[in-house]
C-alpha positions as CSV (number, residue, x, y, z in Angstrom):
1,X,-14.9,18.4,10.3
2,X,-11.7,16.6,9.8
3,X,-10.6,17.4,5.9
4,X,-9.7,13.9,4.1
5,X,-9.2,15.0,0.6
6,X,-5.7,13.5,-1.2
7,X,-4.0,14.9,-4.5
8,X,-4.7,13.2,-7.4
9,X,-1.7,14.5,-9.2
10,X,2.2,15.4,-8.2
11,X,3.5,18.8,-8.0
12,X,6.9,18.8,-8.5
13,X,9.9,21.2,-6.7
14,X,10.6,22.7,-9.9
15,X,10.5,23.2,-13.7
16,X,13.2,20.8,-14.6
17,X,11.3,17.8,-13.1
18,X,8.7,18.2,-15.6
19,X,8.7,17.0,-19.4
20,X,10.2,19.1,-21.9
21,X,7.1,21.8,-23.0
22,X,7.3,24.0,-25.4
23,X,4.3,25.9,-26.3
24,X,5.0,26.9,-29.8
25,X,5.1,22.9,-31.5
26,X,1.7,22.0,-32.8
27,X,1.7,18.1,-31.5
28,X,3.4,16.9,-28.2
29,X,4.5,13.1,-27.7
30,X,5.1,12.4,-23.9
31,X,6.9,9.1,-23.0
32,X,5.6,6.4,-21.0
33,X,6.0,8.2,-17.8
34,X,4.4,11.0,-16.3
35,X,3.2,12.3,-12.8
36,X,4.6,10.8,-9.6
37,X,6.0,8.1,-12.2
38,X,8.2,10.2,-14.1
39,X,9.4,11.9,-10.5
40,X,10.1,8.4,-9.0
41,X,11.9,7.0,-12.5
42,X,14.1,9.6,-12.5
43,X,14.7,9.7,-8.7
44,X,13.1,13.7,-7.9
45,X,11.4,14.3,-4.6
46,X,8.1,16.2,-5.2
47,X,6.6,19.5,-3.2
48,X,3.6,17.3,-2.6
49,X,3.6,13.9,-3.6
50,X,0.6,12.3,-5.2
51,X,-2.3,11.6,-2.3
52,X,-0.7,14.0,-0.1
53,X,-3.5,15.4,2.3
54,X,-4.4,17.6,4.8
55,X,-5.7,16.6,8.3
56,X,-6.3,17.6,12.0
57,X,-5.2,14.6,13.2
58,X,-2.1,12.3,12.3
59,X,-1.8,8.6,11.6
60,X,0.9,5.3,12.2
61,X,1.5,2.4,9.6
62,X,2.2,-0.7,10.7
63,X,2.3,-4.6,10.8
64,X,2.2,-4.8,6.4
65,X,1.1,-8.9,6.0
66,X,1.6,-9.9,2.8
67,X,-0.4,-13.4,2.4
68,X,1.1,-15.7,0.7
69,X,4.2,-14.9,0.5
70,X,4.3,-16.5,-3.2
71,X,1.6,-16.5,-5.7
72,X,0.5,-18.1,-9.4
73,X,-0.6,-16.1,-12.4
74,X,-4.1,-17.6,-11.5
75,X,-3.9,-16.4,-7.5
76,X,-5.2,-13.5,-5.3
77,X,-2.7,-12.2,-2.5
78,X,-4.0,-10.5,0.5
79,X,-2.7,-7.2,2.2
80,X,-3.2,-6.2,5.1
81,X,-1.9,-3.3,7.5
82,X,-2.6,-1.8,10.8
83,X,-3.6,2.2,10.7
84,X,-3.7,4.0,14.0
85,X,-4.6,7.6,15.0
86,X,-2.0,9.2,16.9
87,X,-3.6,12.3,16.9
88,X,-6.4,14.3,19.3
89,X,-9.2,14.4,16.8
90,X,-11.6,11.8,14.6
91,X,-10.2,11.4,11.1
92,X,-10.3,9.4,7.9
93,X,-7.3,8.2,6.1
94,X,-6.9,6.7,2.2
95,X,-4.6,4.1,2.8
96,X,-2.7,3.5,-0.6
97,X,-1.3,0.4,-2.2
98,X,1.3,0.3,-4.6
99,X,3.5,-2.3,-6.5
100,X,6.7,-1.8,-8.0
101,X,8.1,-4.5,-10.2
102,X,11.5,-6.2,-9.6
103,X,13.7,-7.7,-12.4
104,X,10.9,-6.8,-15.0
105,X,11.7,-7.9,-18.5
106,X,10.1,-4.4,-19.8
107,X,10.7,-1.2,-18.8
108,X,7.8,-0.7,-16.4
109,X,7.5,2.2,-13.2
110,X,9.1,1.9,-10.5
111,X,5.9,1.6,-8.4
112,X,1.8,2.3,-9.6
113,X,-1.5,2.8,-7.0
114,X,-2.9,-0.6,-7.4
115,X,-5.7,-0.1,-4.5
116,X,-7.0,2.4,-1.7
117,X,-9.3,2.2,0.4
118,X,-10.7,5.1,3.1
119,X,-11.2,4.0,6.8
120,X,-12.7,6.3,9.7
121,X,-10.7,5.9,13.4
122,X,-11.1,7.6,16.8
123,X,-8.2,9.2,18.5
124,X,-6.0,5.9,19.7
125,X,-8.3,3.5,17.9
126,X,-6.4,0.8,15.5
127,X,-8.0,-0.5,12.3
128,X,-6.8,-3.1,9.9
129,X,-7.4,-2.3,6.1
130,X,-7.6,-5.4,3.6
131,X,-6.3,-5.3,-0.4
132,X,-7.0,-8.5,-2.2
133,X,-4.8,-8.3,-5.4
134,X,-5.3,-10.6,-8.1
135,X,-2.2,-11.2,-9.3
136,X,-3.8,-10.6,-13.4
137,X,-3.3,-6.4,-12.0
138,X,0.0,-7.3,-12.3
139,X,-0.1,-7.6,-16.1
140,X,1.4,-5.7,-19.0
141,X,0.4,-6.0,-22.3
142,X,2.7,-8.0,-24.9
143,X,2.4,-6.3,-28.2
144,X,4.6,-9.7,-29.5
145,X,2.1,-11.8,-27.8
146,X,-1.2,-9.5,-28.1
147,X,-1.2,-10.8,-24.7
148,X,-1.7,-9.6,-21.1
149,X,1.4,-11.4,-19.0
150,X,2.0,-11.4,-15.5
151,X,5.7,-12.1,-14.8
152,X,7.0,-14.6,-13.1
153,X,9.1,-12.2,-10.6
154,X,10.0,-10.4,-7.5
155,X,7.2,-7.6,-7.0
156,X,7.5,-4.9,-4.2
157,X,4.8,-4.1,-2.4
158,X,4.2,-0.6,-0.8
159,X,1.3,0.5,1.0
160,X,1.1,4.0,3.1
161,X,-0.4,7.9,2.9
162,X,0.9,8.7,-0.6
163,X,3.4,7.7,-3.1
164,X,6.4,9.5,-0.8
165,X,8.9,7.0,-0.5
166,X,9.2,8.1,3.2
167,X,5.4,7.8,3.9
168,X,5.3,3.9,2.6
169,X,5.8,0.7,4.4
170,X,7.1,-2.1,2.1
171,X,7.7,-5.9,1.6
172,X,8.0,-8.2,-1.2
173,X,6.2,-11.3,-2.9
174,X,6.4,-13.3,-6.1
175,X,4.3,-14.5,-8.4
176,X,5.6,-18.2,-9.8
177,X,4.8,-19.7,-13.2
């Protein structure tokens, strides 16, 4: 049996990548950021990024579509890439989607896991996997507003095996008013 389990958490390369701990104080406040997104903010490359995994066999990104190119608030865009098994054995992959946001007026990460989705493949087989992301995921919440808002931006798109910046295939799209 080919293992297919991901991490659902980062494990950093050392202590000083981590949050400031200290096990005497009675109440902690941690910022906005934590896990892979507190890594990527402040630029540290994990041990094992988040949905890492394990397998027998190995597996090739490619041909990311990104349709349309240009979306409303009200709109759904449609990802789609190519996953092939390079390897000798049967395997199943999590293909993850993230989106990182460009230009943002508010101090957002610089990418989240937006989708996933698990797809079986032979040894040499290709298989497309689909995301349809409405672009209301794309939302932060406006305390000024009280307000969900989807900026009118640049957003970058990565999809791949974990939230390793070497492991992703990326493009970009925008979302219009």
């Amino acid at each position: 049996v080919n293992p297919t389990a991901k991490l659902p958490c980062v494990f950093p390369k050392s202590l000083d990548q981590l949050s400031f701990f200290d096990k005497e104080a009675d109440t902690v406040e941690y910022g906005y950021f934590h896990g892979y997104r507190l890594l990527d903010w402040d630029g540290n490359e994990p041990a094992f990024p988040f949905g890492y995994g394990l397998s027998y066999t190995t597996f090739a990104y490619q041909n990311l579509l990104i349709e349309p190119g240009e979306i409303t608030p009200a709109e759904t865009i449609t990802v789609s890439v190519e996953v092939t098994n390079t390897g000798p054995v049967a395997g199943e992959e999590v293909v993850q989607l993230y989106i990182g946001y460009e230009s943002s007026r508010v101090e957002r990460p610089v990418k989240e896991l937006k989708g996933f989705g698990r797809v079986e493949i032979q040894p040499g087989e290709t298989k497309q996997v689909v995301f349809n992301i409405p672009a209301r995921q794309l939302a932060y919440y406006d305390e000024a507003k009280t307000d969900w808002v989807v900026e009118a931006i640049t957003y970058r798109l990565y999809v791949g095996a974990s939230s390793a910046p070497g492991d992703l295939l990326h493009e970009q799209f925008s979302v219009s008013k």
